[in-house]
Structures are given as C-alpha cells and as structure tokens.
N, CA and C atoms of all chains as a GROMACS GRO file, in nm:
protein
  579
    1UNK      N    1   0.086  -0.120   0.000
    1UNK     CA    2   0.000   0.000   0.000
    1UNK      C    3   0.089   0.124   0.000
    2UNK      N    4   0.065   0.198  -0.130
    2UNK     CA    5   0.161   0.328  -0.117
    2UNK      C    6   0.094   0.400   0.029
    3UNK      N    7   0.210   0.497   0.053
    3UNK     CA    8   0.195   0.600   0.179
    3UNK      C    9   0.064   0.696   0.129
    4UNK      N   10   0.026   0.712   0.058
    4UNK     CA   11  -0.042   0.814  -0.028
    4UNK      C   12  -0.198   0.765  -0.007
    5UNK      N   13  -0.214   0.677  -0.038
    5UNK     CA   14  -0.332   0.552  -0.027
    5UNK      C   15  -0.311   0.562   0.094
    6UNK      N   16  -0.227   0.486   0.179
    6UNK     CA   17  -0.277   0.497   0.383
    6UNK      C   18  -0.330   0.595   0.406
    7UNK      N   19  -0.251   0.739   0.390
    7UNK     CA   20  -0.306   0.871   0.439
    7UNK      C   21  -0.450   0.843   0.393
    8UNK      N   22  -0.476   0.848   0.292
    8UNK     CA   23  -0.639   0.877   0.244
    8UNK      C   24  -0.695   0.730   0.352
    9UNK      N   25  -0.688   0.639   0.327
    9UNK     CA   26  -0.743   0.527   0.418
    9UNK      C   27  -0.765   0.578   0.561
   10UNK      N   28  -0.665   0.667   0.657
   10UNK     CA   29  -0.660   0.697   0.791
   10UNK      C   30  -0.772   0.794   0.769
   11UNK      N   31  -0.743   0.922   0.650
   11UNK     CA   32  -0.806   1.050   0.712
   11UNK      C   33  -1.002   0.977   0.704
   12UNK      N   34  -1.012   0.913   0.562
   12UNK     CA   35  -1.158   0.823   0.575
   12UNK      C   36  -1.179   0.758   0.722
   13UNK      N   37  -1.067   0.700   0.776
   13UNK     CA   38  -1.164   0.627   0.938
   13UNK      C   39  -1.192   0.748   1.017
   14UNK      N   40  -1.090   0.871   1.035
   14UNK     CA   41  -1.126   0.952   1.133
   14UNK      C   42  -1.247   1.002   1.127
   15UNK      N   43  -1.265   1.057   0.919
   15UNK     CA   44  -1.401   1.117   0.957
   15UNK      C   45  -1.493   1.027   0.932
   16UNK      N   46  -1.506   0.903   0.954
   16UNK     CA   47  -1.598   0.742   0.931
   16UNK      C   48  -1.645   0.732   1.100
   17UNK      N   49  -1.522   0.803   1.192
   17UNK     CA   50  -1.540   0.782   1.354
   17UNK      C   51  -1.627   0.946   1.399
   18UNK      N   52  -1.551   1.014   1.313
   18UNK     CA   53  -1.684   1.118   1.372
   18UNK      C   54  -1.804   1.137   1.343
   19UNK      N   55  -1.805   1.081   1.231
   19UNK     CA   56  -1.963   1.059   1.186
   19UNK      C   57  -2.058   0.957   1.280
   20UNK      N   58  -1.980   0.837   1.314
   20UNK     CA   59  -2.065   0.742   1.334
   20UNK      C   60  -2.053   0.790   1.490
   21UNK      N   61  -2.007   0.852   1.515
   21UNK     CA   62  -1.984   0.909   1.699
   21UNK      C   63  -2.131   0.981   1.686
   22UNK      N   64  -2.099   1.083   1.603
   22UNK     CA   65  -2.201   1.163   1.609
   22UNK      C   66  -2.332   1.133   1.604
   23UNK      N   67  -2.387   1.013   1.518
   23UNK     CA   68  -2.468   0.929   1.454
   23UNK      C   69  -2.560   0.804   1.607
   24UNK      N   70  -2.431   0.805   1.666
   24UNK     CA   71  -2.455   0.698   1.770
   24UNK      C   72  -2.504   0.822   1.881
   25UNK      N   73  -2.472   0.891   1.941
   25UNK     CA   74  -2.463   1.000   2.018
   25UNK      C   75  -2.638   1.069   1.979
   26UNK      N   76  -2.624   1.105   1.875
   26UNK     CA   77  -2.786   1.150   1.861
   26UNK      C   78  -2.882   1.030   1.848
   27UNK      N   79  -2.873   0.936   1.833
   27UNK     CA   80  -2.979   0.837   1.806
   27UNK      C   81  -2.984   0.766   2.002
   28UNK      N   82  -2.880   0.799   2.042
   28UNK     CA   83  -2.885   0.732   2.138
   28UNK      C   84  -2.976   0.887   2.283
   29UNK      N   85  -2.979   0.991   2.252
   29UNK     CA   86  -3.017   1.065   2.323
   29UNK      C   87  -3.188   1.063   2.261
   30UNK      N   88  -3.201   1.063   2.110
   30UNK     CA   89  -3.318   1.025   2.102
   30UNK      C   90  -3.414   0.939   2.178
   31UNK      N   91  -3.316   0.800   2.184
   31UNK     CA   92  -3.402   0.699   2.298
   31UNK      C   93  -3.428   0.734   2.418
   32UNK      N   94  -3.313   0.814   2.459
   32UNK     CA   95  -3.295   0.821   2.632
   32UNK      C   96  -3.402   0.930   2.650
   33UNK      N   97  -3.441   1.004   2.549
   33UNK     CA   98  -3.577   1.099   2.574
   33UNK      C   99  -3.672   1.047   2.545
   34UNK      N  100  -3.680   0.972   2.439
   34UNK     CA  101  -3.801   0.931   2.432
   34UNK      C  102  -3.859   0.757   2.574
   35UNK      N  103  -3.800   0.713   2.548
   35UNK     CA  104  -3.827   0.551   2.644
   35UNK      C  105  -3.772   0.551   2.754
   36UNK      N  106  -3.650   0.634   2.766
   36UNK     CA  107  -3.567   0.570   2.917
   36UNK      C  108  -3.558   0.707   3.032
   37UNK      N  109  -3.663   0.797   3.005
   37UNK     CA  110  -3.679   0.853   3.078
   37UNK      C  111  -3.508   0.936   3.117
   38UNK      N  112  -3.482   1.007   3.041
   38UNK     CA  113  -3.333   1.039   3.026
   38UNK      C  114  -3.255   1.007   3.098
   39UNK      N  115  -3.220   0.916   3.117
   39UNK     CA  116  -3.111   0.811   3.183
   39UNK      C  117  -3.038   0.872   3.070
   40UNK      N  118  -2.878   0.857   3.129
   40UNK     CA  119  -2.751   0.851   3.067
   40UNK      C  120  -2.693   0.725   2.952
   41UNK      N  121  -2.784   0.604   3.011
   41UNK     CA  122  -2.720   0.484   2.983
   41UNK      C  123  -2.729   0.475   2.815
   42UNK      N  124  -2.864   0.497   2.762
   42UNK     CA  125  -2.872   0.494   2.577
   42UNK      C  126  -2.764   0.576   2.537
   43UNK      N  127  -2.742   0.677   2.555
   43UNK     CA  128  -2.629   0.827   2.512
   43UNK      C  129  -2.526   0.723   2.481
   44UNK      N  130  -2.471   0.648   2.631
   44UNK     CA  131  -2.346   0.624   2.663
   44UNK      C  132  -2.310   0.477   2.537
   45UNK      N  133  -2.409   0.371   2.526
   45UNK     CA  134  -2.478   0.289   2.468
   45UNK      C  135  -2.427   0.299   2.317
   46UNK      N  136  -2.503   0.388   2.260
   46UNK     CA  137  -2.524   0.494   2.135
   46UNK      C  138  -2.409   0.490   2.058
   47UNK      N  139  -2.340   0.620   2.176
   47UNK     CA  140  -2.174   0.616   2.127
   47UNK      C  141  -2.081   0.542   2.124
   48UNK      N  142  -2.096   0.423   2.216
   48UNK     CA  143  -2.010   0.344   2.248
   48UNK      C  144  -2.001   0.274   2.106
   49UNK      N  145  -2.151   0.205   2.069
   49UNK     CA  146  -2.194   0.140   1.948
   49UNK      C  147  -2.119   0.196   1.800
   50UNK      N  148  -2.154   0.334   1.769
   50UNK     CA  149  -2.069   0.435   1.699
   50UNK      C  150  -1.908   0.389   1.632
   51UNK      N  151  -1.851   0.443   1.792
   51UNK     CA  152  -1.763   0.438   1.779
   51UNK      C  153  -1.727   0.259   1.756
   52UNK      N  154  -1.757   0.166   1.761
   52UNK     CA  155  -1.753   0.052   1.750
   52UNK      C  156  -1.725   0.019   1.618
   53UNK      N  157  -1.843   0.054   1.575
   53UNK     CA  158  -1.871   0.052   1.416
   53UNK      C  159  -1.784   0.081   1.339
   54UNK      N  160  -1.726   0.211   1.365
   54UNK     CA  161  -1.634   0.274   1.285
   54UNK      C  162  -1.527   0.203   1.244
   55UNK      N  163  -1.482   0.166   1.411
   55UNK     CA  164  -1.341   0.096   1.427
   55UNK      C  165  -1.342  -0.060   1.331
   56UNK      N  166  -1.522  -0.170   1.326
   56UNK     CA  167  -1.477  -0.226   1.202
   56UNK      C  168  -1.466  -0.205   1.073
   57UNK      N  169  -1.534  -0.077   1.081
   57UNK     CA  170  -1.505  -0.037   0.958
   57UNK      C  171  -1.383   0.014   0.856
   58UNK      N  172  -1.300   0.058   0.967
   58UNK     CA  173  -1.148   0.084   0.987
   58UNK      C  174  -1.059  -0.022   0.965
   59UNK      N  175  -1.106  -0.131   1.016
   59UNK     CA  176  -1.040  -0.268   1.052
   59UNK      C  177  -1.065  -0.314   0.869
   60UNK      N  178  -1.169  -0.337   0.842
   60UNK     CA  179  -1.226  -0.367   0.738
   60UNK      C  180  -1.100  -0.300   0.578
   61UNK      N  181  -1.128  -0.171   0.600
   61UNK     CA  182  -1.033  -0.069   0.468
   61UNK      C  183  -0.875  -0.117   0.504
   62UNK      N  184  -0.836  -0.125   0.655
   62UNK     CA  185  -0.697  -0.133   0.615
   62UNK      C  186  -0.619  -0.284   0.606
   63UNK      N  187  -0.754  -0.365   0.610
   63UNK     CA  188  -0.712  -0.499   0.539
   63UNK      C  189  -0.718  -0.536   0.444
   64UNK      N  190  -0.795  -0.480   0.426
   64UNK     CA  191  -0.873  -0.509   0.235
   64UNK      C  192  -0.752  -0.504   0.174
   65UNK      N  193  -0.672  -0.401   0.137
   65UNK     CA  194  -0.564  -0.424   0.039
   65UNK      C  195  -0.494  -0.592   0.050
   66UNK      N  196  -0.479  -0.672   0.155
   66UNK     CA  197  -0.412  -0.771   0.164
   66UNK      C  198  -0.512  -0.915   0.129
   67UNK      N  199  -0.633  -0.812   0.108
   67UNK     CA  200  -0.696  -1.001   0.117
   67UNK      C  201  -0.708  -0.977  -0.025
   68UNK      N  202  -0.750  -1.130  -0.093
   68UNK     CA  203  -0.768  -1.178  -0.194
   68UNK      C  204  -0.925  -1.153  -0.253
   69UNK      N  205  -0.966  -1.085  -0.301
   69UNK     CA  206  -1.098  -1.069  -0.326
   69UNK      C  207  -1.122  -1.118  -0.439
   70UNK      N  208  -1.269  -1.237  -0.455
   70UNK     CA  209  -1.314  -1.354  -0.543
   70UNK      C  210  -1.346  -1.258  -0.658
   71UNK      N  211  -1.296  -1.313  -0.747
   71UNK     CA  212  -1.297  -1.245  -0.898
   71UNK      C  213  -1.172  -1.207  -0.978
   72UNK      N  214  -1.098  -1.207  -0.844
   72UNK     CA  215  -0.952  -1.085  -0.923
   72UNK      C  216  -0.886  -1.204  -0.992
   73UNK      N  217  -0.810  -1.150  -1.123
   73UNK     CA  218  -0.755  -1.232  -1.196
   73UNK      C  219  -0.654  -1.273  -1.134
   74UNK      N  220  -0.579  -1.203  -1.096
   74UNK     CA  221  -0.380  -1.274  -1.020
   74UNK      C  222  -0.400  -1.305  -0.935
   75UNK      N  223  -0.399  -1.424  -0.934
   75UNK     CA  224  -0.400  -1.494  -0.760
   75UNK      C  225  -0.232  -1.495  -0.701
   76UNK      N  226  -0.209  -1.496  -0.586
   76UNK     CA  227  -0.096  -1.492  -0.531
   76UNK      C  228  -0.026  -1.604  -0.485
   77UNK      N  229   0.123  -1.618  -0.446
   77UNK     CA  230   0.196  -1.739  -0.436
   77UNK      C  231   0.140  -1.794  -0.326
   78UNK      N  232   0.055  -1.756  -0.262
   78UNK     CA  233   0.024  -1.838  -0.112
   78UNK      C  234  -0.104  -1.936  -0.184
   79UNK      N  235  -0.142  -1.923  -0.256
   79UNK     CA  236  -0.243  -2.067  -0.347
   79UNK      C  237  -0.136  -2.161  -0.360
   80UNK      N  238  -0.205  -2.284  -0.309
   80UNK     CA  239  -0.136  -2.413  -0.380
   80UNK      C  240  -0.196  -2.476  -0.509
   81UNK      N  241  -6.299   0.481   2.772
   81UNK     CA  242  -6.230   0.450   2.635
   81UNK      C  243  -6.114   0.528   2.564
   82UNK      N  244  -6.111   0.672   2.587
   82UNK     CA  245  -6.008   0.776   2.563
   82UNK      C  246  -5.872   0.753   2.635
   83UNK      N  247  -5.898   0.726   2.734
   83UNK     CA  248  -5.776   0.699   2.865
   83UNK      C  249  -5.700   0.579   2.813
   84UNK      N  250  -5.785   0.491   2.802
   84UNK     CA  251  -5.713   0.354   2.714
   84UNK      C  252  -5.615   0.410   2.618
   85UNK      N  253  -5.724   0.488   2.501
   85UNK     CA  254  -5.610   0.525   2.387
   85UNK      C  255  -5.542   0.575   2.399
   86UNK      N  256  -5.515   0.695   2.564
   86UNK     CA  257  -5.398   0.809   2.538
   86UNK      C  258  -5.254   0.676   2.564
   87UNK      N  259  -5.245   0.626   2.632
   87UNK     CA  260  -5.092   0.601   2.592
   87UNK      C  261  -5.107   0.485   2.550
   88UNK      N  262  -5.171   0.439   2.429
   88UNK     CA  263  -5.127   0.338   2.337
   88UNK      C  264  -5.116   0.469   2.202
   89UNK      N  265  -5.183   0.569   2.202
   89UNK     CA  266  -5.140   0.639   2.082
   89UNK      C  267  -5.015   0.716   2.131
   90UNK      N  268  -4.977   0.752   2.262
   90UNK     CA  269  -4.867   0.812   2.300
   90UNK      C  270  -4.734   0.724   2.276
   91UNK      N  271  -4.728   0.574   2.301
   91UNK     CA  272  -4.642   0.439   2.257
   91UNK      C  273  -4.568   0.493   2.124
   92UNK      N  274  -4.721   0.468   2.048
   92UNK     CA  275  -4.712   0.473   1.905
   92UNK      C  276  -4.639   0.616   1.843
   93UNK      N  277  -4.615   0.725   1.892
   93UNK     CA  278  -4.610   0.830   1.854
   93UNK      C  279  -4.450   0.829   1.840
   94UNK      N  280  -4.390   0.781   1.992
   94UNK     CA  281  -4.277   0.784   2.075
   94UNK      C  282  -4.188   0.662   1.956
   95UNK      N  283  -4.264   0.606   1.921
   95UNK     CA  284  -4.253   0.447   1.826
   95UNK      C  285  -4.210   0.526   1.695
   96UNK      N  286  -4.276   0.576   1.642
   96UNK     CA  287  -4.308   0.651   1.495
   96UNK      C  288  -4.171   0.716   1.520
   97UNK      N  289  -4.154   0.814   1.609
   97UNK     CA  290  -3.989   0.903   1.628
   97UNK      C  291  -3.887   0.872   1.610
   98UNK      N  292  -3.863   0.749   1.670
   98UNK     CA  293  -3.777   0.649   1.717
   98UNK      C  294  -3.729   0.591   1.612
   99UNK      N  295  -3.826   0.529   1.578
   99UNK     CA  296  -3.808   0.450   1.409
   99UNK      C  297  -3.773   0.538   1.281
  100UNK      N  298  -3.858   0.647   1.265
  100UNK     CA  299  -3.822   0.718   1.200
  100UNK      C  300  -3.687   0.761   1.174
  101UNK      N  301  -3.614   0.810   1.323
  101UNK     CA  302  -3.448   0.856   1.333
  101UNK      C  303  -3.387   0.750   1.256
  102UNK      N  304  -3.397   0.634   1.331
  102UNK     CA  305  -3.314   0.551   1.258
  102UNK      C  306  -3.308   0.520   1.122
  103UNK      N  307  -3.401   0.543   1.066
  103UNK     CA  308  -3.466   0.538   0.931
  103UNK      C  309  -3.355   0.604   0.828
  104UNK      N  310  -3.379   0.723   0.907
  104UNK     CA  311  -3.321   0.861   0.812
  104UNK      C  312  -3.187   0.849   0.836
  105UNK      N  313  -3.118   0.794   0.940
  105UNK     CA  314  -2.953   0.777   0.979
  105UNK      C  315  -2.948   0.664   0.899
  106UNK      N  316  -3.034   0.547   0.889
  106UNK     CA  317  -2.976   0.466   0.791
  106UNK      C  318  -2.967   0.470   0.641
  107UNK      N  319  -3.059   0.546   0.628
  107UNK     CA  320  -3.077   0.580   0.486
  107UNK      C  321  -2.983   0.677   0.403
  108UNK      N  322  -2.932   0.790   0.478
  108UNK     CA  323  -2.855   0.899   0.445
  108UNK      C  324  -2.718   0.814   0.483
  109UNK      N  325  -2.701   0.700   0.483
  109UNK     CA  326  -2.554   0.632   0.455
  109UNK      C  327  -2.441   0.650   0.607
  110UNK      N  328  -2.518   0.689   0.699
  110UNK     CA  329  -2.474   0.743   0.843
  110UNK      C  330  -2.407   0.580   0.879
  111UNK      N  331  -2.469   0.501   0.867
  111UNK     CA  332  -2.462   0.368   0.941
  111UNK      C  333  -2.388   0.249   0.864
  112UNK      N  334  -2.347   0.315   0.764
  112UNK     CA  335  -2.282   0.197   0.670
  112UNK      C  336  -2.132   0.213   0.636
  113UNK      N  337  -2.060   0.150   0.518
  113UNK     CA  338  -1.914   0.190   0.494
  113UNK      C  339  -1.878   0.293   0.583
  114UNK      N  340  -1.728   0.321   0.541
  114UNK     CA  341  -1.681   0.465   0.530
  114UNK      C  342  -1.706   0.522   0.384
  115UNK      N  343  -1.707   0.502   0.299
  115UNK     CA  344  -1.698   0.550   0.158
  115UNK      C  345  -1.805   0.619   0.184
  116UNK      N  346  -1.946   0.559   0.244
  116UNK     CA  347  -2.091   0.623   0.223
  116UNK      C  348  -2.070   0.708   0.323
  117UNK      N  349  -2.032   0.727   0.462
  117UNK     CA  350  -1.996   0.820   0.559
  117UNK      C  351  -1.937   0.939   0.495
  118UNK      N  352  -1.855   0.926   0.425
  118UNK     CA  353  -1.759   1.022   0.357
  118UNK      C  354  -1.818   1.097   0.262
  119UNK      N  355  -1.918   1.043   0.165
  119UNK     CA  356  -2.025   1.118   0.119
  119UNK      C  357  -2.136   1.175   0.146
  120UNK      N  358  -2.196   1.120   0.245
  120UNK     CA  359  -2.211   1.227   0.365
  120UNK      C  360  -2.235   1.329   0.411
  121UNK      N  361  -2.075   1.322   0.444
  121UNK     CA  362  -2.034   1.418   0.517
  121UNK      C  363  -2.035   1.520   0.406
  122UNK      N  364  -2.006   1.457   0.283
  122UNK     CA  365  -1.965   1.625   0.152
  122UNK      C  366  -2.080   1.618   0.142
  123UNK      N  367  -2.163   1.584   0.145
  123UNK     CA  368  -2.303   1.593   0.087
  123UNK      C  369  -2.375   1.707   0.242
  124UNK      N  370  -2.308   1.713   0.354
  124UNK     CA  371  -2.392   1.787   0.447
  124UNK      C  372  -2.293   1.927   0.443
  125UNK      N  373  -2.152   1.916   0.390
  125UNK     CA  374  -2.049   2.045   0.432
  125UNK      C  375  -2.103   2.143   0.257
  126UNK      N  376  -2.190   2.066   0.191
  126UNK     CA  377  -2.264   2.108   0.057
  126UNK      C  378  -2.336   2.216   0.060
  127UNK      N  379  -2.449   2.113   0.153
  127UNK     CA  380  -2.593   2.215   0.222
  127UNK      C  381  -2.590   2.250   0.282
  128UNK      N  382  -2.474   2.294   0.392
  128UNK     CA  383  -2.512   2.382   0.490
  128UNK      C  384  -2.493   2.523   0.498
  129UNK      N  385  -2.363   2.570   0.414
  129UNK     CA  386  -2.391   2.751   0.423
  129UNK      C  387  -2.505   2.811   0.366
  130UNK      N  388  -2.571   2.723   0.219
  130UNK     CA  389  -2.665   2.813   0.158
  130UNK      C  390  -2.813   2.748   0.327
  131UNK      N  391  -2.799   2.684   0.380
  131UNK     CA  392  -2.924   2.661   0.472
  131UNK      C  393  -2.898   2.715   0.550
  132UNK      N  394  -2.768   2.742   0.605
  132UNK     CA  395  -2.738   2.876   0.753
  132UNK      C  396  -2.776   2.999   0.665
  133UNK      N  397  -2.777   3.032   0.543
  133UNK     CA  398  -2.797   3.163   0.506
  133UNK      C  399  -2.983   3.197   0.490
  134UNK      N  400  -3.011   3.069   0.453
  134UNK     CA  401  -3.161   3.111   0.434
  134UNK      C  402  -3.202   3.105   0.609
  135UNK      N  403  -3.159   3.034   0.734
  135UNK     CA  404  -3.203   3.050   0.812
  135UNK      C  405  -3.194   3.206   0.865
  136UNK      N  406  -3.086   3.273   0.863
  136UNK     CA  407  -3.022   3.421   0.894
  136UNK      C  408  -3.101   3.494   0.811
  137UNK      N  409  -3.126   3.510   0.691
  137UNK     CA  410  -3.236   3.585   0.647
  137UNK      C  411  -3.391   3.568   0.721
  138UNK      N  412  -3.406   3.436   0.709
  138UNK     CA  413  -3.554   3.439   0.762
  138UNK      C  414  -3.565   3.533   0.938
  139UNK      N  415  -3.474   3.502   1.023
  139UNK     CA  416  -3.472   3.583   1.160
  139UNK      C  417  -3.384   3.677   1.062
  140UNK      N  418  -3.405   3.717   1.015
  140UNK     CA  419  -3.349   3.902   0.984
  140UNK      C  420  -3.220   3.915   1.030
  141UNK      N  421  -3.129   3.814   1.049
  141UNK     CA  422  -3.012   3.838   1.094
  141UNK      C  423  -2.896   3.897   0.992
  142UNK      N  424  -2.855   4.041   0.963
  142UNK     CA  425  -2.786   4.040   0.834
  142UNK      C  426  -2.618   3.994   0.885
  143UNK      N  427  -2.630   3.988   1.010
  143UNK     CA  428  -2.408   3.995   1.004
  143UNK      C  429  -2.418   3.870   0.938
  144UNK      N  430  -2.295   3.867   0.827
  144UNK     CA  431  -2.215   3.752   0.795
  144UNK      C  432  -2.086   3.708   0.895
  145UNK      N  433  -2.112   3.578   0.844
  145UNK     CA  434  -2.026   3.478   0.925
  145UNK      C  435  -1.904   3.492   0.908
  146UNK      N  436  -1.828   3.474   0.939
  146UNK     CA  437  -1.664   3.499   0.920
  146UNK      C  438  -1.620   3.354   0.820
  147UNK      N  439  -1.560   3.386   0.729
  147UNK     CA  440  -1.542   3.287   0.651
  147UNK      C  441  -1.370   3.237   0.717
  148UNK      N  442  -1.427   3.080   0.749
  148UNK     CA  443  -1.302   3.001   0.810
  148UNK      C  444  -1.193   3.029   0.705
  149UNK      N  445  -1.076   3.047   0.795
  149UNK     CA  446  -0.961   3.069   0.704
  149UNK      C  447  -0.852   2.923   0.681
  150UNK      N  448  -0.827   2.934   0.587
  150UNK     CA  449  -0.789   2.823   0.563
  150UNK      C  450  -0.649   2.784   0.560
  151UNK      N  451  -0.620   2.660   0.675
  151UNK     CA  452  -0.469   2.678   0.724
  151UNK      C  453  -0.376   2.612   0.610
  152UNK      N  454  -0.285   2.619   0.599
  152UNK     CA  455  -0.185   2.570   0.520
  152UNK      C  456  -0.081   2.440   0.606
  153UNK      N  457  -0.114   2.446   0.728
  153UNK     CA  458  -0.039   2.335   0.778
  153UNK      C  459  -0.076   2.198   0.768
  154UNK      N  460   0.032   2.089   0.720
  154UNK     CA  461   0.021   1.971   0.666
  154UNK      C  462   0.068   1.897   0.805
  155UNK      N  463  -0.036   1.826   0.908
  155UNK     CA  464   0.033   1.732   1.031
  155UNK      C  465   0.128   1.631   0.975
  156UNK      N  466   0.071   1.574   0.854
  156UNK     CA  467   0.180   1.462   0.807
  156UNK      C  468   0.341   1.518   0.723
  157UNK      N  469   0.345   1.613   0.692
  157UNK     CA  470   0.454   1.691   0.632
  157UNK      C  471   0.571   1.763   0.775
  158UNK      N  472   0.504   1.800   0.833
  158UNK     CA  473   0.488   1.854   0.994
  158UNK      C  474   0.608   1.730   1.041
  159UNK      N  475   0.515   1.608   1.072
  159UNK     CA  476   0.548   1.472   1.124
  159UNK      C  477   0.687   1.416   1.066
  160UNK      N  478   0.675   1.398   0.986
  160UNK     CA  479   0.776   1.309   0.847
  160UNK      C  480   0.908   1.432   0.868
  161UNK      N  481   0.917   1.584   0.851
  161UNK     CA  482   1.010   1.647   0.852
  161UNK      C  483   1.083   1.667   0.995
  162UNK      N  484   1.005   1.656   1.096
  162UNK     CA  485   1.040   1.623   1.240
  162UNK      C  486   1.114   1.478   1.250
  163UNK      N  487   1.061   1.366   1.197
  163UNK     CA  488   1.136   1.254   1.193
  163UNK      C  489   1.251   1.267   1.144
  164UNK      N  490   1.297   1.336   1.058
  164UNK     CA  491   1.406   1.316   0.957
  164UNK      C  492   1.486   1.398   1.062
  165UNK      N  493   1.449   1.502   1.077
  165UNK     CA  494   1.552   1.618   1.187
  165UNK      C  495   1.613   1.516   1.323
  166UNK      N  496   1.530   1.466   1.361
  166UNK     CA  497   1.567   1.362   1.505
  166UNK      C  498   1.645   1.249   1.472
  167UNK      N  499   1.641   1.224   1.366
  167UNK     CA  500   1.722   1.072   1.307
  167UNK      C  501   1.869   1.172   1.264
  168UNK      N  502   1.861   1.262   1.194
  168UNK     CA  503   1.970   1.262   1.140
  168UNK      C  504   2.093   1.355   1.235
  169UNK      N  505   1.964   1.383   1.364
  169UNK     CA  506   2.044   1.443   1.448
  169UNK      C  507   2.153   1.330   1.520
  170UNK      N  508   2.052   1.283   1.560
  170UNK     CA  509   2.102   1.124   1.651
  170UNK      C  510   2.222   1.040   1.586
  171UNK      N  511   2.192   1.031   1.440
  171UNK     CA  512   2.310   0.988   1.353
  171UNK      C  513   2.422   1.088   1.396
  172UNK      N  514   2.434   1.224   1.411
  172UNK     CA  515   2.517   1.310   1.422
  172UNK      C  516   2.557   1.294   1.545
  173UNK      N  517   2.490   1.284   1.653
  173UNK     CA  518   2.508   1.279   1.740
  173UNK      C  519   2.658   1.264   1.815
  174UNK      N  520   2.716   1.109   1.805
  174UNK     CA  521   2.840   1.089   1.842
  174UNK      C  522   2.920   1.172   1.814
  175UNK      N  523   2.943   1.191   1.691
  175UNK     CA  524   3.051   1.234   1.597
  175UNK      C  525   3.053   1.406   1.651
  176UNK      N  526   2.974   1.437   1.690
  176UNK     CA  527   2.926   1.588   1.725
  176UNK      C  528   2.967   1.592   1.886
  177UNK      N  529   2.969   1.480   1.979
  177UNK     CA  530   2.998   1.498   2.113
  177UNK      C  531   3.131   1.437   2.100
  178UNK      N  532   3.206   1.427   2.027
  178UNK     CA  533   3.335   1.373   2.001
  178UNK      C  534   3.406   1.506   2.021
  179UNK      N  535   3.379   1.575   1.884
  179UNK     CA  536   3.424   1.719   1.850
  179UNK      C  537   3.380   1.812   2.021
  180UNK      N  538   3.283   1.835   2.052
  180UNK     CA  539   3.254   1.930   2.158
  180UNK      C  540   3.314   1.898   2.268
  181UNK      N  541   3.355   1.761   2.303
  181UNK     CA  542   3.438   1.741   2.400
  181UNK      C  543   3.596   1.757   2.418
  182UNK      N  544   3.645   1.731   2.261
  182UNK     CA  545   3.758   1.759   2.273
  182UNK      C  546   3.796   1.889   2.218
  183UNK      N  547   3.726   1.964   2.181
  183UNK     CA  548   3.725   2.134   2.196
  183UNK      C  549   3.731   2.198   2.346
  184UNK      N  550   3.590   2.095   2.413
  184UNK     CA  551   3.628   2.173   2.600
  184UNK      C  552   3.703   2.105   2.648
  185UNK      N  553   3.820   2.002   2.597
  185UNK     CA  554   3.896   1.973   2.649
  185UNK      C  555   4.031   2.068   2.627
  186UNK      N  556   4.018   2.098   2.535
  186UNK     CA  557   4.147   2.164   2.463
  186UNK      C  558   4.112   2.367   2.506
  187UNK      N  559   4.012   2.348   2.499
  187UNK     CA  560   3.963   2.484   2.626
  187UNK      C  561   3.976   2.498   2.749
  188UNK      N  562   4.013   2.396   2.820
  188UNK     CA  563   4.081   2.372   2.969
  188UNK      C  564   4.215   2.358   2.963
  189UNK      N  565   4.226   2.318   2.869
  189UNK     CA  566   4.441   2.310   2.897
  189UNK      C  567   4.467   2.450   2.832
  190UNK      N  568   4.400   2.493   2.778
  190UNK     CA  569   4.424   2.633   2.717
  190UNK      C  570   4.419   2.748   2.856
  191UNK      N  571   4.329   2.691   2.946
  191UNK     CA  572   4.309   2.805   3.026
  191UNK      C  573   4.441   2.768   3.153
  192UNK      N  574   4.444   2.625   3.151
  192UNK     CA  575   4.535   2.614   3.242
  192UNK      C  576   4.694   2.630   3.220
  193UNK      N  577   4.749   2.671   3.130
  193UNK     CA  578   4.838   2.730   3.054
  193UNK      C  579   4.938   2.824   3.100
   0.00000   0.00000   0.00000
C-alpha cells in the first residue's frame, strides 16, 4: 500500500469515527428521551456502538488491500 | 375509552420518532461503509452555508459569518520532517559529542596554561 493511499485510508476512518460518533450519540439521546426517561445509559450505549462501528469499519479498509478478493484475476503465491 | 387510547397512541407516537431517526440515519448512509460516511459528510459540508444563510435571512439576521480561514499546515509533512531532523540528528550525534568534547577539552588546557 503506497503511503499516499494509507493517508487517504486513515483521514476516511477519522471522519468514518466522527460521523458514526455523532450518529450513535444523537440516536442514542433520542431513545434516552423518548423511552428511558433520560437516563444517561442509551447516550453512553449509542456512542459506544458508533464508535464501534467505525473501528470495524477501519479494521475492514486497512485490510482489504491484503486479502484476496473472489474475482480478481492474479492470484498470489500463497495458493497451492 | 379515551384513557385507554392516550398512551397506546402516546407508545405509538414515541414508536413513529424512534423508528423514523433511525430510518433517516440509515438511509442517508450514516450507518454503513466509510466511503458512504464520507459522502455524507460532503453531501452535508454542501448544504449547509446556503441553509445557515436562508435561516439568517428568515430571523433578519444580516451579520455575515466569518469565513473560516484556511490553514496551510500539513500534520503529516509537519510529522515526516520532524522525523528526519531527530534521526539525522542522533546519527550526528556521536561524531558531534566527540568534536565538543575535545574542543572543552582543549579549552581547559588552554586556560590552564
């Protein structure tokens, strides 16, 4: 993976983590007003989830370059 | 019979909100890839000055906003040129406390002279 490609791969998770922060964070205060009687716990829940997400999603982009994805013509020396 | 319905239509209302949010976060690509996150996000940094501007007109607000200025500093250019300075110091290093020592060495027999 050129350096050029990582950068773009990193700066995509950061803003992939603030989105889904943000995403988890409002959906989760939604509940806590609407059902849980504003308890802290959905908010906390929410974001936690969020940020979760992101991170496989993160996990996901900066592996991808190494796996073998079904279709591609050149298969690699690790096939027997 | 009314009393019954107020909080099964109040449920339902609280239900309708609820579902709805998620609806619209899943739909507007909030909850999926990064690629769709990332569009998004350009898709909301799109609509939002001309929608802060129609909101400021509608309350009669005329000041304009200060238009963000836009920095020129690169963290990864920043990073990478800091690395190189610390490595090639460190490489220098010896060879540099070699010389400074036997300069203040040769600056003490000079004084003691």
């Amino acid at each position: 993976m050129s350096e050029k490609e990582l950068g773009k791969k990193w700066d995509r998770c950061l803003a992939d983590g603030a989105i889904k922060l943000g995403t988890g964070l409002g959906l989760g205060i939604v509940f806590s007003v609407l059902f849980f009687k504003r308890h802290t716990w959905p908010i906390s829940l929410g974001s936690g989830a969020g940020l979760g997400m992101a991170y496989a999603n993160c996990q996901n982009n900066l592996r991808s370059h190494y796996m073998l994805h079904r279709g591609d013509k050149q298969r690699g020396s690790t096939q027997c | 019979m009314a009393t019954r319905i107020w909080p099964v239509m109040k449920l339902a209302t609280k239900v309708t909100i609820a579902g709805g949010a998620v609806y619209v976060a899943y739909d507007s690509g909030l909850l999926g890839n990064s690629e769709q996150g990332s569009e998004a996000l350009q898709k909301a940094k799109a609509v939002i000055p001309p929608a802060m501007e129609e909101w400021m007109k509608y309350f009669g607000v005329e000041a304009q906003l200060p238009t963000i200025p836009k920095i020129e500093f690169s963290p990864v250019d920043a990073w990478n040129s800091g690395v190189q300075w610390t490595i090639s110091n460190l490489s220098e290093a010896p060879t540099k406390a070699t010389e400074y020592t036997s300069q203040g060495l040769q600056y003490l027999k000079d004084l003691t002279k």
